[in-house]
C-alpha positions in Angstrom: -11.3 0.9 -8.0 -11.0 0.3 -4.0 -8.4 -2.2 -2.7 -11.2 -4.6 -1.2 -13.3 -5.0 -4.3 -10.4 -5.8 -6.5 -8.0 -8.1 -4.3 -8.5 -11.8 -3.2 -6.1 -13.7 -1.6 -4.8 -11.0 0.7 -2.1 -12.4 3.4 0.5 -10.6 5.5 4.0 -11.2 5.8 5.9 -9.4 7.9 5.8 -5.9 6.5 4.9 -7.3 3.3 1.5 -7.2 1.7 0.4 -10.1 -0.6 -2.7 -10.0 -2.8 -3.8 -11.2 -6.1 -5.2 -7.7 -8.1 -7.6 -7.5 -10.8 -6.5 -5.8 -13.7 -8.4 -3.6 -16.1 -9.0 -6.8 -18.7 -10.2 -8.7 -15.5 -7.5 -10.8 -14.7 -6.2 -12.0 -11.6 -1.8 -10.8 -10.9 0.3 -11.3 -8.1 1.4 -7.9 -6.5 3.1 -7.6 -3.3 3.8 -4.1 -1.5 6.4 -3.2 1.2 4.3 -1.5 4.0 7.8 -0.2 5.5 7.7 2.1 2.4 4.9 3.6 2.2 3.9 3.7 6.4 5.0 5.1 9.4 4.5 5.9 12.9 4.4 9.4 13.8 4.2 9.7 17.8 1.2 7.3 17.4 -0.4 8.6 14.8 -0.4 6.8 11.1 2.0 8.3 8.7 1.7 7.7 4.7 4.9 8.1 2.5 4.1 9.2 -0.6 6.9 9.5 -3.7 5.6 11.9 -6.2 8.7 12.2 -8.1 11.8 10.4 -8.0 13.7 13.2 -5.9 11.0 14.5 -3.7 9.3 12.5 -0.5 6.0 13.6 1.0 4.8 12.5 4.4 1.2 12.7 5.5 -0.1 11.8 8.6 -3.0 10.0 8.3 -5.3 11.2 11.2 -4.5 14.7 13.0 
């Protein structure tokens, strides 16, 4: 399920992304996600951090 069609309520807070998400039973939960985590800047260039496992760190950048 994309982002857009399952939040409402969306703000922005610094680094810190607000939303109410719809669940699988169709109910509406706060979430809230620290963009510093999960994004970076890579000489200009959008960088996702990705944890796949507890001990290991991925980095993707976004668009080549």
């Amino acid at each position: 399920m994309s982002f857009h069609q399952s939040a409402e309520d969306i703000t922005l807070d610094g680094s810190t992304l607000r939303a109410r998400l719809r669940n699988v039973d169709g109910e509406w939960v706060d979430a809230e996600l620290n963009l510093d985590e999960v994004l970076g800047n890579n000489n200009g260039k959008p960088l996702a951090v990705i944890n796949t496992t507890r001990s290991s760190l991925h980095m993707y950048t976004c668009f080549e």
